[in-house]
PDBQT receptor file of N, H, CA, C and O in Angstrom, charges set to zero:
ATOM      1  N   UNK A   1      21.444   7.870  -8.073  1.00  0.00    +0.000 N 
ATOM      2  CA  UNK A   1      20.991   7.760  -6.699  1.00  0.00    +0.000 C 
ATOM      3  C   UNK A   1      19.882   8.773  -6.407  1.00  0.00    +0.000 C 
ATOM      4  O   UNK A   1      18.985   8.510  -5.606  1.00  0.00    +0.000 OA
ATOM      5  N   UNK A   2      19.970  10.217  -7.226  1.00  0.00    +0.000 N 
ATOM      6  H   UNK A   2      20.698  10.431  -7.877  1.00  0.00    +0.000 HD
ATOM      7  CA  UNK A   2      19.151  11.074  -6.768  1.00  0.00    +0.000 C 
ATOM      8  C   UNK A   2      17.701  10.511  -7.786  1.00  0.00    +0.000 C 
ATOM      9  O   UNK A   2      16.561  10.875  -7.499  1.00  0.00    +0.000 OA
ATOM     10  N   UNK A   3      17.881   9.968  -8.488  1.00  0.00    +0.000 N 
ATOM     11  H   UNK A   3      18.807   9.673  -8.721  1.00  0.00    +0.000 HD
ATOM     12  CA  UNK A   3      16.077   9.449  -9.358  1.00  0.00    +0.000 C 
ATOM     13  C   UNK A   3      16.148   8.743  -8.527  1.00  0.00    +0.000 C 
ATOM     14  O   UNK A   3      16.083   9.557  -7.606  1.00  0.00    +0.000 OA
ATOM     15  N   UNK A   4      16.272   7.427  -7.870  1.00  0.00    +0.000 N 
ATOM     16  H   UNK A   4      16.324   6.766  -8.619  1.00  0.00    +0.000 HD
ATOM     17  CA  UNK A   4      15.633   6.560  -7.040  1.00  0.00    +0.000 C 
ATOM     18  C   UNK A   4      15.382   7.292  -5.954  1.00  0.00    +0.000 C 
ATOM     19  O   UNK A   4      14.220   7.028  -5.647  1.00  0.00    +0.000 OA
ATOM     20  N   UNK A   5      15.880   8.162  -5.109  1.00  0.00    +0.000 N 
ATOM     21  H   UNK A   5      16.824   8.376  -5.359  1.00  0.00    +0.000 HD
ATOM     22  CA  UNK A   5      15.409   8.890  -3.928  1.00  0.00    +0.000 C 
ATOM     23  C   UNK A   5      13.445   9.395  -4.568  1.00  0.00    +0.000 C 
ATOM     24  O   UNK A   5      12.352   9.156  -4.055  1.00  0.00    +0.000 OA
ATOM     25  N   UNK A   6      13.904  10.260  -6.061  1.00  0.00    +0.000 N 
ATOM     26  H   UNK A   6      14.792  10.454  -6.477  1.00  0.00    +0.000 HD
ATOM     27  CA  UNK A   6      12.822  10.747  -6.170  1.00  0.00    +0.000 C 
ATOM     28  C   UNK A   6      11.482  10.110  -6.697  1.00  0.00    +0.000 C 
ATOM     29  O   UNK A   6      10.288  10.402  -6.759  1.00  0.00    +0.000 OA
ATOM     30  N   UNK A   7      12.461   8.920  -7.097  1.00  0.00    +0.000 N 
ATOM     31  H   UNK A   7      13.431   8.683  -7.046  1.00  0.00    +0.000 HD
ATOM     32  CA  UNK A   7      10.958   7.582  -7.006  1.00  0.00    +0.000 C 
ATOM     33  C   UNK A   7      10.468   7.121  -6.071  1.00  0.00    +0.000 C 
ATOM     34  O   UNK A   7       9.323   6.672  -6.124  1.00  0.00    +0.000 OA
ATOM     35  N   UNK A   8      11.222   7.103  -4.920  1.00  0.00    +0.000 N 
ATOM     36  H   UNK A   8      12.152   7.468  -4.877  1.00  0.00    +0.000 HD
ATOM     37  CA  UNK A   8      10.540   6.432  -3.826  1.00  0.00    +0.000 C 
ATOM     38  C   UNK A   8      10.278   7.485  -2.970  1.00  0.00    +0.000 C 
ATOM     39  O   UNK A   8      10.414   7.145  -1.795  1.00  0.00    +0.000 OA
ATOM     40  N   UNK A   9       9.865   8.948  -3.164  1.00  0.00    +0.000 N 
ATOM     41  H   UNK A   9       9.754   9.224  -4.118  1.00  0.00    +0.000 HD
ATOM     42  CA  UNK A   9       9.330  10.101  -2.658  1.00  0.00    +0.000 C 
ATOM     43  C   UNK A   9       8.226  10.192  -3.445  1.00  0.00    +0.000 C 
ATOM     44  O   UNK A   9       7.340  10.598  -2.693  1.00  0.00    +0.000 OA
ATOM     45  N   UNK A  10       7.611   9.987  -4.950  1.00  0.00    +0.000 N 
ATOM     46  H   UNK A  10       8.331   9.658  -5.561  1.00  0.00    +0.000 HD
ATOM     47  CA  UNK A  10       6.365  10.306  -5.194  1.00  0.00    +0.000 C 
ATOM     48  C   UNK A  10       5.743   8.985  -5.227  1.00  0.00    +0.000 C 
ATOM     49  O   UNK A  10       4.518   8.859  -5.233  1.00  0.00    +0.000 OA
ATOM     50  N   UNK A  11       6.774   7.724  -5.254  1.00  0.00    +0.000 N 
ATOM     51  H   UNK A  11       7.769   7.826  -5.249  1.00  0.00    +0.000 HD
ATOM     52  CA  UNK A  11       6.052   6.616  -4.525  1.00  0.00    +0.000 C 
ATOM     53  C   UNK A  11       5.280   6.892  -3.272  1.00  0.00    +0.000 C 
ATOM     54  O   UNK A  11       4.052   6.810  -3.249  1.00  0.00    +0.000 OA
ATOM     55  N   UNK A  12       6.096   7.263  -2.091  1.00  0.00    +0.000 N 
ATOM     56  H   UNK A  12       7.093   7.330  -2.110  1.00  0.00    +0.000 HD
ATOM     57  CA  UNK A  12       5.122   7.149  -0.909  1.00  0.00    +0.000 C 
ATOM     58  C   UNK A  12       4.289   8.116  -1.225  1.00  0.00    +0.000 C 
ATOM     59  O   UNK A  12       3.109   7.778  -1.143  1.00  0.00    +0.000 OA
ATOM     60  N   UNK A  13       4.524   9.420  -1.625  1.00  0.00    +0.000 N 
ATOM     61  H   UNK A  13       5.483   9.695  -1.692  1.00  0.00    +0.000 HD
ATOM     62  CA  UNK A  13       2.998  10.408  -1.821  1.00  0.00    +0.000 C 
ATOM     63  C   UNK A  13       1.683   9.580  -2.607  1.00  0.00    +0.000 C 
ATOM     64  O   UNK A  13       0.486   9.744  -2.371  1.00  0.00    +0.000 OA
ATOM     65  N   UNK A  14       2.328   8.608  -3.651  1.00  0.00    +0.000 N 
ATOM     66  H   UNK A  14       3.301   8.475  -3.843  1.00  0.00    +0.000 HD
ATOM     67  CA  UNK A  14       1.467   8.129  -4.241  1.00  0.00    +0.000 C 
ATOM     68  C   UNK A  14       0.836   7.219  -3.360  1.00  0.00    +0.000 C 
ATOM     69  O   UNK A  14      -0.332   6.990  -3.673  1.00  0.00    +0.000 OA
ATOM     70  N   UNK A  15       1.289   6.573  -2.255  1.00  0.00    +0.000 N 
ATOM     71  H   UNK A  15       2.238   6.758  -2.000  1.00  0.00    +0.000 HD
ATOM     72  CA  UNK A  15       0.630   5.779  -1.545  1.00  0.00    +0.000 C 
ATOM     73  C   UNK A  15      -0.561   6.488  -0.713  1.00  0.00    +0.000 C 
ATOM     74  O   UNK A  15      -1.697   6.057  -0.515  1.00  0.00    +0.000 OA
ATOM     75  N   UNK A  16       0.058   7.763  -0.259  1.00  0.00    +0.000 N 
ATOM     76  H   UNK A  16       0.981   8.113  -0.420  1.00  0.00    +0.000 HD
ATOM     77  CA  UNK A  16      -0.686   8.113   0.938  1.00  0.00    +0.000 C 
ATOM     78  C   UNK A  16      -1.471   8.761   0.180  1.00  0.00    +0.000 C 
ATOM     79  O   UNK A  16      -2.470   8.796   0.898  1.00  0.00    +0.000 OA
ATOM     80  N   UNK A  17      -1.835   9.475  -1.055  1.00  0.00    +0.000 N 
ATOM     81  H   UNK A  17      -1.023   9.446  -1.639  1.00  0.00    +0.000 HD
ATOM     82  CA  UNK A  17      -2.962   9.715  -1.768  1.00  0.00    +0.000 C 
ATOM     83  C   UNK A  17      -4.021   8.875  -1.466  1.00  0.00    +0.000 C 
ATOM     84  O   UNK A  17      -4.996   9.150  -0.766  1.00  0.00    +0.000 OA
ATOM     85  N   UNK A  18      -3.715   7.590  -2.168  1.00  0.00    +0.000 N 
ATOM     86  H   UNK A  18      -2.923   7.367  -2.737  1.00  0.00    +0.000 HD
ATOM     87  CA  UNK A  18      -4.613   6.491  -2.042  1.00  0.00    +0.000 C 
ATOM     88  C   UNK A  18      -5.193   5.800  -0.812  1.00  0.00    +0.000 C 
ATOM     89  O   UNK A  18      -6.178   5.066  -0.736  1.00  0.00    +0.000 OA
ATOM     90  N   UNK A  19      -4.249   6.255   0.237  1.00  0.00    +0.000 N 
ATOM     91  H   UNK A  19      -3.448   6.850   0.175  1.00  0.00    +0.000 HD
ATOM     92  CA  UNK A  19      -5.084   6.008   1.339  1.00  0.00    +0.000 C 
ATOM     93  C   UNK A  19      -6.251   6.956   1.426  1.00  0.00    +0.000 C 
ATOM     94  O   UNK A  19      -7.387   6.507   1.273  1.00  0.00    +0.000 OA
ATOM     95  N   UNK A  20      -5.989   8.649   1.736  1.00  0.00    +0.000 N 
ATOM     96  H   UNK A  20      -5.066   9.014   1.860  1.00  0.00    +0.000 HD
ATOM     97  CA  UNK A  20      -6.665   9.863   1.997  1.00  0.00    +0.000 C 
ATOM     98  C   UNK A  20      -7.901   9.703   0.920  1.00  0.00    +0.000 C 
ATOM     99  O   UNK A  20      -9.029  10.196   0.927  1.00  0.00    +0.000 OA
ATOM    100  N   UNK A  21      -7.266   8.850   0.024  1.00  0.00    +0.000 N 
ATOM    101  H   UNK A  21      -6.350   8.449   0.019  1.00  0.00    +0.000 HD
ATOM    102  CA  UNK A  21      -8.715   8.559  -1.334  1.00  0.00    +0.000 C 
ATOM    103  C   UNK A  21      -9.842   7.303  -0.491  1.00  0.00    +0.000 C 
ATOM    104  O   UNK A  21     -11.060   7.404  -0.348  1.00  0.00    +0.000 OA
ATOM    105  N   UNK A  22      -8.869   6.081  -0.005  1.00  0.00    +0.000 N 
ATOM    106  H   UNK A  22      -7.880   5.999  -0.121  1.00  0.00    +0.000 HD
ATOM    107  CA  UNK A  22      -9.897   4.863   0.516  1.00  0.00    +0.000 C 
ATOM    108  C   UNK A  22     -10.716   5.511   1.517  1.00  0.00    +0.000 C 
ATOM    109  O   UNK A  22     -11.886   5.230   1.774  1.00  0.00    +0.000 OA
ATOM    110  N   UNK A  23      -9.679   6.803   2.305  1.00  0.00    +0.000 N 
ATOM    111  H   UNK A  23      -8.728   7.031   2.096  1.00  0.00    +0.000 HD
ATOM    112  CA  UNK A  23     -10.613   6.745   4.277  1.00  0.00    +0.000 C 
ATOM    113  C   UNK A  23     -11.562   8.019   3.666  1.00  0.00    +0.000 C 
ATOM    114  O   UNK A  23     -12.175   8.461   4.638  1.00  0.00    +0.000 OA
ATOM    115  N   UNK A  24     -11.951   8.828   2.379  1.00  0.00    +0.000 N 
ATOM    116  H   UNK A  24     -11.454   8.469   1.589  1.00  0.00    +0.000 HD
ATOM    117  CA  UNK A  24     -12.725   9.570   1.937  1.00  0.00    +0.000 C 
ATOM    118  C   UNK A  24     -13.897   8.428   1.382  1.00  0.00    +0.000 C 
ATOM    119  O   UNK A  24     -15.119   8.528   1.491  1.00  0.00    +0.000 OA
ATOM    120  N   UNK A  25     -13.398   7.724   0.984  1.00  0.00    +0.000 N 
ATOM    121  H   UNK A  25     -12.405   7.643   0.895  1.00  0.00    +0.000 HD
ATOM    122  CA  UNK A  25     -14.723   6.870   0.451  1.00  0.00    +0.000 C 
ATOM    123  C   UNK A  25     -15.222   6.149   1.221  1.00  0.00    +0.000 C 
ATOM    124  O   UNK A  25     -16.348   5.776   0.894  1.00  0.00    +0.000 OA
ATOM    125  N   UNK A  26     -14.640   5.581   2.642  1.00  0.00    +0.000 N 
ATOM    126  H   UNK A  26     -13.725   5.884   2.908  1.00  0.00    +0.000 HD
ATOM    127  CA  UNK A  26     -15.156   5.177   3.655  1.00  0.00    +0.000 C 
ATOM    128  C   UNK A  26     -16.320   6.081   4.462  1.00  0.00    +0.000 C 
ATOM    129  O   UNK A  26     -17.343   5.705   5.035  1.00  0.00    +0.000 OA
ATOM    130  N   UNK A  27     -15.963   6.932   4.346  1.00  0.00    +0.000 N 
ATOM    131  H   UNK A  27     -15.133   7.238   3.881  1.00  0.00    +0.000 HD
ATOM    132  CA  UNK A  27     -17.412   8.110   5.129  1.00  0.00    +0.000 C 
ATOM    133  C   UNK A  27     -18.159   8.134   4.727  1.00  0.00    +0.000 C 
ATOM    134  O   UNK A  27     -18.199   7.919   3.516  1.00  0.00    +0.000 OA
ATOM    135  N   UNK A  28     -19.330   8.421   5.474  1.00  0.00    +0.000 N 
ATOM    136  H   UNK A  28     -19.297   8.595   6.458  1.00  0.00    +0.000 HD
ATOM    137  CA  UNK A  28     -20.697   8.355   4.951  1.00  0.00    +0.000 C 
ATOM    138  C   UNK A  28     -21.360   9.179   4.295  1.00  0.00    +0.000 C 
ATOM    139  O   UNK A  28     -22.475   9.034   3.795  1.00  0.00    +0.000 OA
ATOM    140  N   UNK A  29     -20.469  10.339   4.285  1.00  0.00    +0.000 N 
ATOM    141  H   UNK A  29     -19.563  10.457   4.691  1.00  0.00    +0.000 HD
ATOM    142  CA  UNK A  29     -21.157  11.536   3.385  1.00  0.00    +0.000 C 
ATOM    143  C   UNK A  29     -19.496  12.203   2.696  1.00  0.00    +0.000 C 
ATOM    144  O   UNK A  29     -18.906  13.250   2.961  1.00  0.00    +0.000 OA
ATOM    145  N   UNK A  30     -19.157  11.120   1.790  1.00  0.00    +0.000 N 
ATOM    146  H   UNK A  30     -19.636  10.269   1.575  1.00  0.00    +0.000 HD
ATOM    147  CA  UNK A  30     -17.432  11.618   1.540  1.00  0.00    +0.000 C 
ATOM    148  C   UNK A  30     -17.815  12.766   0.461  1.00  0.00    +0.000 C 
ATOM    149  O   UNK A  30     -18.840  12.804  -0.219  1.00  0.00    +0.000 OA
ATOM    150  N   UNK A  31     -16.737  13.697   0.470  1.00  0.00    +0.000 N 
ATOM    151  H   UNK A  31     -15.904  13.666   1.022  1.00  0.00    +0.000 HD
ATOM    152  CA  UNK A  31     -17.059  14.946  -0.344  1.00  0.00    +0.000 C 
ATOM    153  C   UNK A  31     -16.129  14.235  -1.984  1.00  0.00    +0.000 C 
ATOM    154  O   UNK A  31     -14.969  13.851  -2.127  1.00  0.00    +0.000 OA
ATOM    155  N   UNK A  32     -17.172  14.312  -2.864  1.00  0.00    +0.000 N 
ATOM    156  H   UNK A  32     -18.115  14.624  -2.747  1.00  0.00    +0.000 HD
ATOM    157  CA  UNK A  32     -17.437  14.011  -3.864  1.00  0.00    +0.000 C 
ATOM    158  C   UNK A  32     -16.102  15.525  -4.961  1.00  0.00    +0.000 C 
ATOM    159  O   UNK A  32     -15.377  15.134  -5.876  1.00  0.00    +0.000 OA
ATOM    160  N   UNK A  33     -16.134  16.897  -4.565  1.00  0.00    +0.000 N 
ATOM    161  H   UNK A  33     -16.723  17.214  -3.822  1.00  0.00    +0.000 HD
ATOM    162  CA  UNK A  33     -14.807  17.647  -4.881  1.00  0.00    +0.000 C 
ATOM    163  C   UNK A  33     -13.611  17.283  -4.385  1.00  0.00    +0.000 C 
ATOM    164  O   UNK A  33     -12.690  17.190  -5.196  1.00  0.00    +0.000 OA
ATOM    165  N   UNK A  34     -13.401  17.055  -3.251  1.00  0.00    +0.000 N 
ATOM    166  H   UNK A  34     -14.149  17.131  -2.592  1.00  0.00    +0.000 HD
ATOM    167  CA  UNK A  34     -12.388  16.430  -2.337  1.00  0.00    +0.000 C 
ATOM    168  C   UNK A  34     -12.059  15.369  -3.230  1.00  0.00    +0.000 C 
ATOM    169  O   UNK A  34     -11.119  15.479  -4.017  1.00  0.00    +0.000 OA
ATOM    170  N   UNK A  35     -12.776  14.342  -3.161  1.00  0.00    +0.000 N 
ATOM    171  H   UNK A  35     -13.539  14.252  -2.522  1.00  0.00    +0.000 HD
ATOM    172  CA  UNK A  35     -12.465  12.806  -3.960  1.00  0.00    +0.000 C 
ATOM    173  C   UNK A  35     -11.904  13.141  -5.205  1.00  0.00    +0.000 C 
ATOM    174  O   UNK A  35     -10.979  12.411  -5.565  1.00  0.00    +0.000 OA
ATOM    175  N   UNK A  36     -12.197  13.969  -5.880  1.00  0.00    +0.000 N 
ATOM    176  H   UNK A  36     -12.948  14.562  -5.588  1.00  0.00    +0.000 HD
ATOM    177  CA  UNK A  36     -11.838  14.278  -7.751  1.00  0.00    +0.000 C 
ATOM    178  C   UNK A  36     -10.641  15.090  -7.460  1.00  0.00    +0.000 C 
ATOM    179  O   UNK A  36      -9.750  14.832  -8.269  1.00  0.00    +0.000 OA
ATOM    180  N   UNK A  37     -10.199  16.268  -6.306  1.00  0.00    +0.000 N 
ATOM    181  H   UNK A  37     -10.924  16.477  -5.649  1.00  0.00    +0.000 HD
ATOM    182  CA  UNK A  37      -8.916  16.644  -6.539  1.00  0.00    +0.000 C 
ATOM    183  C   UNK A  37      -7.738  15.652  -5.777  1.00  0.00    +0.000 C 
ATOM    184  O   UNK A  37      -6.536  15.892  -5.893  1.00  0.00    +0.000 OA
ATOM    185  N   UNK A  38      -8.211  14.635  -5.074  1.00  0.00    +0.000 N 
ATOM    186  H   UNK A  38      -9.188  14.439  -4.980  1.00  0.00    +0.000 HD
ATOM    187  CA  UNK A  38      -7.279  13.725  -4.626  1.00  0.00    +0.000 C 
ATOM    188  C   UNK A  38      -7.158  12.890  -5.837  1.00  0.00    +0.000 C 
ATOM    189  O   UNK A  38      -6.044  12.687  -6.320  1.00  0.00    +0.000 OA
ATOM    190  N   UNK A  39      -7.540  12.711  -6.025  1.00  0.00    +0.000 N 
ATOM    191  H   UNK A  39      -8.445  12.876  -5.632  1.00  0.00    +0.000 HD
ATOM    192  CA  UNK A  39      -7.330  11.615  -7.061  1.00  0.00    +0.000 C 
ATOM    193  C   UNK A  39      -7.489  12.196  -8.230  1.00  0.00    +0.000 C 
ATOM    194  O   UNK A  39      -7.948  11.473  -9.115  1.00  0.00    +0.000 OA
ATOM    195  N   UNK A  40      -7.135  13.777  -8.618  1.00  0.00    +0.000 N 
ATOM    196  H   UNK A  40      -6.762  14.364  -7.900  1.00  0.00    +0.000 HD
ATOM    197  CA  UNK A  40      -6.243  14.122  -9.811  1.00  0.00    +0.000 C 
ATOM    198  C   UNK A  40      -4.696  14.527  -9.496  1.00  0.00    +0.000 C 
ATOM    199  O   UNK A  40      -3.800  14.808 -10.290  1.00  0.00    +0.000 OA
ATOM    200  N   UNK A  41      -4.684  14.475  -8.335  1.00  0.00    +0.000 N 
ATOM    201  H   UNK A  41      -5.412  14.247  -7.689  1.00  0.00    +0.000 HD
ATOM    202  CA  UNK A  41      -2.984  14.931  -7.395  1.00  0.00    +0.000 C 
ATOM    203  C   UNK A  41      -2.457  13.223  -7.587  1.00  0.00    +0.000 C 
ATOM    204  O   UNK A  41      -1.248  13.110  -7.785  1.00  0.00    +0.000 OA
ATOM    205  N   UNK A  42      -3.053  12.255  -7.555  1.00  0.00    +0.000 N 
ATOM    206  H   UNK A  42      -4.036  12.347  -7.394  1.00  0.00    +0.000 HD
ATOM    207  CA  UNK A  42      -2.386  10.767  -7.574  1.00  0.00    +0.000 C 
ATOM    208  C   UNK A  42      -2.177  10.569  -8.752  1.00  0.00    +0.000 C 
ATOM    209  O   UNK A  42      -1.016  10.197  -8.927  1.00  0.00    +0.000 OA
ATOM    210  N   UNK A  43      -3.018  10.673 -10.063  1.00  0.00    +0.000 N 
ATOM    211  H   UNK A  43      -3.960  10.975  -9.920  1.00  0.00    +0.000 HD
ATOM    212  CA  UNK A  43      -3.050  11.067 -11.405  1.00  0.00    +0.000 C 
ATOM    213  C   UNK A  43      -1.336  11.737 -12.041  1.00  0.00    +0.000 C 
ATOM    214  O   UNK A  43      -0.530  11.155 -12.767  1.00  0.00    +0.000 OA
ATOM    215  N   UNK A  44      -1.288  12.491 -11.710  1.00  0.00    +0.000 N 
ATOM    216  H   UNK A  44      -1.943  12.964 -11.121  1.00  0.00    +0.000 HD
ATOM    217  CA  UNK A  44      -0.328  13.472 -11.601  1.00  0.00    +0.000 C 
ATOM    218  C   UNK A  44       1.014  13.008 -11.372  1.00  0.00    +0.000 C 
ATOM    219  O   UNK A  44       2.012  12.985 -12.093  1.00  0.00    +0.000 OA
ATOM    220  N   UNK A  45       0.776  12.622 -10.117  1.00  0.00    +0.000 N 
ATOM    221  H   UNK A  45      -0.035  12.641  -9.532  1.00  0.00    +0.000 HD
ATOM    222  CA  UNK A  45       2.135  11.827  -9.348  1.00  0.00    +0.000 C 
ATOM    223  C   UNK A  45       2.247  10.550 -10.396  1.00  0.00    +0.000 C 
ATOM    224  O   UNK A  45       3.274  10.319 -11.033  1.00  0.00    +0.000 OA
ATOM    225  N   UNK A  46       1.244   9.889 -10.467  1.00  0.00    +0.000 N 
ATOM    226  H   UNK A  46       0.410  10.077  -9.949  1.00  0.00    +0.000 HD
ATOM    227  CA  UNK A  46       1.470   8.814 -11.029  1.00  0.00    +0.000 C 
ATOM    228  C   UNK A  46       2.064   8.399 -13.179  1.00  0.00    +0.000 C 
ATOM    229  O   UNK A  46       2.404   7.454 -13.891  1.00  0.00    +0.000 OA
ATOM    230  N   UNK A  47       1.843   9.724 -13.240  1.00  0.00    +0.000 N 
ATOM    231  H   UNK A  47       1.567  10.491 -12.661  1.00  0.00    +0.000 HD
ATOM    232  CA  UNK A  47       2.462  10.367 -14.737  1.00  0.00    +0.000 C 
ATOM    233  C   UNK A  47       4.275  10.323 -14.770  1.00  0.00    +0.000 C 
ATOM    234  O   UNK A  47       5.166   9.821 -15.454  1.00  0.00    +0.000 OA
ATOM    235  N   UNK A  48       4.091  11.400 -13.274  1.00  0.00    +0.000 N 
ATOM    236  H   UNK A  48       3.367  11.808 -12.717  1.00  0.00    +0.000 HD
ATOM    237  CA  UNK A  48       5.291  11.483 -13.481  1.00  0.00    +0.000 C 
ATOM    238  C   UNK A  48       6.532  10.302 -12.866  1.00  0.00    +0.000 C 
ATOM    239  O   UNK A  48       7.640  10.142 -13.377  1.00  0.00    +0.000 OA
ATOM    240  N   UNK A  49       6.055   9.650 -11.793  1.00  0.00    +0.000 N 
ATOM    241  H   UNK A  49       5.154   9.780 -11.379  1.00  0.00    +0.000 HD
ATOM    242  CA  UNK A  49       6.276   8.413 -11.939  1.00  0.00    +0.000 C 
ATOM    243  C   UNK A  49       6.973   7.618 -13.521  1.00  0.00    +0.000 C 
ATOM    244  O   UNK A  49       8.154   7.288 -13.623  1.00  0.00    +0.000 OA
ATOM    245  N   UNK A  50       6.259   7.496 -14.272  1.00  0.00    +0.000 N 
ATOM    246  H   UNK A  50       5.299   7.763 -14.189  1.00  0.00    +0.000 HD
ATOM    247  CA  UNK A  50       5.739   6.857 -15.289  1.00  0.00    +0.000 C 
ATOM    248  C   UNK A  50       6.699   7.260 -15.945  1.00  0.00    +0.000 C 
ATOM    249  O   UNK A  50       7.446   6.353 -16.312  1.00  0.00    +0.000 OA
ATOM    250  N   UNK A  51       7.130   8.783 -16.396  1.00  0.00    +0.000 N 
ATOM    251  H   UNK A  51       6.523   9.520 -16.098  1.00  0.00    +0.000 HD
ATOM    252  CA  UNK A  51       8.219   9.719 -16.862  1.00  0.00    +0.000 C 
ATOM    253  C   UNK A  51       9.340   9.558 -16.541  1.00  0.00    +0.000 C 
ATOM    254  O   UNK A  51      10.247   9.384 -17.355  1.00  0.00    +0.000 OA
ATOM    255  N   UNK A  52       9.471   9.583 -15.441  1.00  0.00    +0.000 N 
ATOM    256  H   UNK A  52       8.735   9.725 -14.780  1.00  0.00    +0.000 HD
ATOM    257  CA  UNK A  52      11.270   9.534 -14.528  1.00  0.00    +0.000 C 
ATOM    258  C   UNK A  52      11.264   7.879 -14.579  1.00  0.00    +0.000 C 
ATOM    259  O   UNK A  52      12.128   7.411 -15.320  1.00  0.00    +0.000 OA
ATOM    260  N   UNK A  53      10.497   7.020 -13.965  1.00  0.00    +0.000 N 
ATOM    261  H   UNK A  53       9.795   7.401 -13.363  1.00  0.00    +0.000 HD
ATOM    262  CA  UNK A  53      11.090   5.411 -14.746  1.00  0.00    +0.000 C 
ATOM    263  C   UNK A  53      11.375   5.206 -16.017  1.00  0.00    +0.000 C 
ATOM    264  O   UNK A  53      12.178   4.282 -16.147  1.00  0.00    +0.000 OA
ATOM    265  N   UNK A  54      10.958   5.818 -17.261  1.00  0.00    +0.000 N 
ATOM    266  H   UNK A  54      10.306   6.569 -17.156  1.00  0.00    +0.000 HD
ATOM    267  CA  UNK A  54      10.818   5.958 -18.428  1.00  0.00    +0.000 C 
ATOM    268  C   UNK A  54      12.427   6.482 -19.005  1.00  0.00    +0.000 C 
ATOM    269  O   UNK A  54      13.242   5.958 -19.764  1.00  0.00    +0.000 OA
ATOM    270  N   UNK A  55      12.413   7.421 -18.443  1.00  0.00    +0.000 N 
ATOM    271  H   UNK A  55      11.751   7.847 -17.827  1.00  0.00    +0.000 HD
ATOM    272  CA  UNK A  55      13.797   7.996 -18.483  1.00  0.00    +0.000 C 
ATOM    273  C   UNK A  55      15.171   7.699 -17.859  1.00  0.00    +0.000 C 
ATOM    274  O   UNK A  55      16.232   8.298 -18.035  1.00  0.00    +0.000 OA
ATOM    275  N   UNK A  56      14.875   6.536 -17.016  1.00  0.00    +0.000 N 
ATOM    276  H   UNK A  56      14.013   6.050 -16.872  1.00  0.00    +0.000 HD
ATOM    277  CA  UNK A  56      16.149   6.241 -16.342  1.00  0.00    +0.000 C 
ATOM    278  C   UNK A  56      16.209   5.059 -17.044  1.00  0.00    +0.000 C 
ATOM    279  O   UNK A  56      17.203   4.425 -16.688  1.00  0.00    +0.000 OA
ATOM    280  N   UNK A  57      15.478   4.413 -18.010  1.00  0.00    +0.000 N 
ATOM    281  H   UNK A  57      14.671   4.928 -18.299  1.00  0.00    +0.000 HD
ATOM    282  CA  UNK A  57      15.875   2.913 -18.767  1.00  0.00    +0.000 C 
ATOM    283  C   UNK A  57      17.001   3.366 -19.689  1.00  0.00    +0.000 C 
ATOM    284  O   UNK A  57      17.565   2.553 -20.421  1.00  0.00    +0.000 OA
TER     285      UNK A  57
């Protein structure tokens, strides 16, 4: 019960990364450092994701 809690906790982080990533690329002057550490924090999440499903088969 406690891995599915913690899948569907870096699930939603992983979501809301990807938003904070779309409404950065939506601006007209989106910061180009900003963009590369958001989307190495989703990177990240998305590993370990990858790890803890991996491990609960």
């Amino acid at each position: 019960m406690a891995m599915e809690a913690r899948l569907r906790e870096l699930g939603a982080r992983h979501q809301s990364l990807e938003k904070a990533i779309q409404d950065e690329l939506r601006r007209p002057s989106s910061d180009e450092l900003k963009l590369k550490e958001l989307k190495r924090q989703k990177l990240k999440l998305k590993d370990e994701l990858e790890n803890l499903r991996a491990t609960a088969h």
